[in-house]
C-alpha positions as CSV (number, residue, x, y, z in Angstrom):
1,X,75.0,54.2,105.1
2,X,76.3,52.6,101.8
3,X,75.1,55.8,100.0
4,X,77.6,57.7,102.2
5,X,80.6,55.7,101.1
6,X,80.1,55.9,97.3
7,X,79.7,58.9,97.3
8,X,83.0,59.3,99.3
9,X,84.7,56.7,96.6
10,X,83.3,58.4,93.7
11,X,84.9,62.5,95.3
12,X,88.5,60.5,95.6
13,X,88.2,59.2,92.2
14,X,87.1,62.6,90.7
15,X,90.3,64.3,92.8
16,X,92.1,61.9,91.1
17,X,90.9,62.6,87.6
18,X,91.3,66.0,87.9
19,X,95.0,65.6,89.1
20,X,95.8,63.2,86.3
21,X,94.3,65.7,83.5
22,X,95.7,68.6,84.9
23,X,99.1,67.1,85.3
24,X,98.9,65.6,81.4
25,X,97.8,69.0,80.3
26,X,100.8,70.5,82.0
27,X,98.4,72.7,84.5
28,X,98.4,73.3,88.1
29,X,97.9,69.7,89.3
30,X,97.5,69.9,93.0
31,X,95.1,73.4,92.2
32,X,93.3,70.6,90.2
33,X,92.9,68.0,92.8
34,X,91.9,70.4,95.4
35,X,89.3,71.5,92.7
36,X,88.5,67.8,92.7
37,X,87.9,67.7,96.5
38,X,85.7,70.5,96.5
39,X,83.5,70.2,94.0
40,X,83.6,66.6,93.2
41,X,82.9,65.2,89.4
42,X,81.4,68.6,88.5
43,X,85.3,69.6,88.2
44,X,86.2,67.1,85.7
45,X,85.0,68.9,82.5
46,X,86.0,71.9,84.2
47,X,90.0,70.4,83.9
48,X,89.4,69.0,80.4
49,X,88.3,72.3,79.0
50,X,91.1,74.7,80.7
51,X,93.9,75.8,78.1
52,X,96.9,73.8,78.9
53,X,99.9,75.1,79.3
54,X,101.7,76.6,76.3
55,X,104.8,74.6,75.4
56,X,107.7,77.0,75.3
């Protein structure tokens, strides 16, 4: 059962990553953490490599 719960920890960190870079990079930030939800740490370089926003 331990396995269970870091894995669980280490999903709400990653939606939290996600969120944070997205929201620094001026993208969609709760797209982002939902991104992080889903698919975990795999979404993480996904965030860091998106074109941020374009400052106008």
């Amino acid at each position: 059962m331990p396995t269970a719960y870091i894995l669980v920890v280490i999903n709400i960190i990653s939606i939290f990553i996600c969120y944070d870079i997205a929201k620094k990079r001026g993208g969609n930030a709760r797209f982002w953490g939902w991104m992080g939800l889903l698919f975990g740490p795999l979404a993480i370089p996904f965030a860091l490599f998106c074109k941020p926003k374009k400052q106008e």
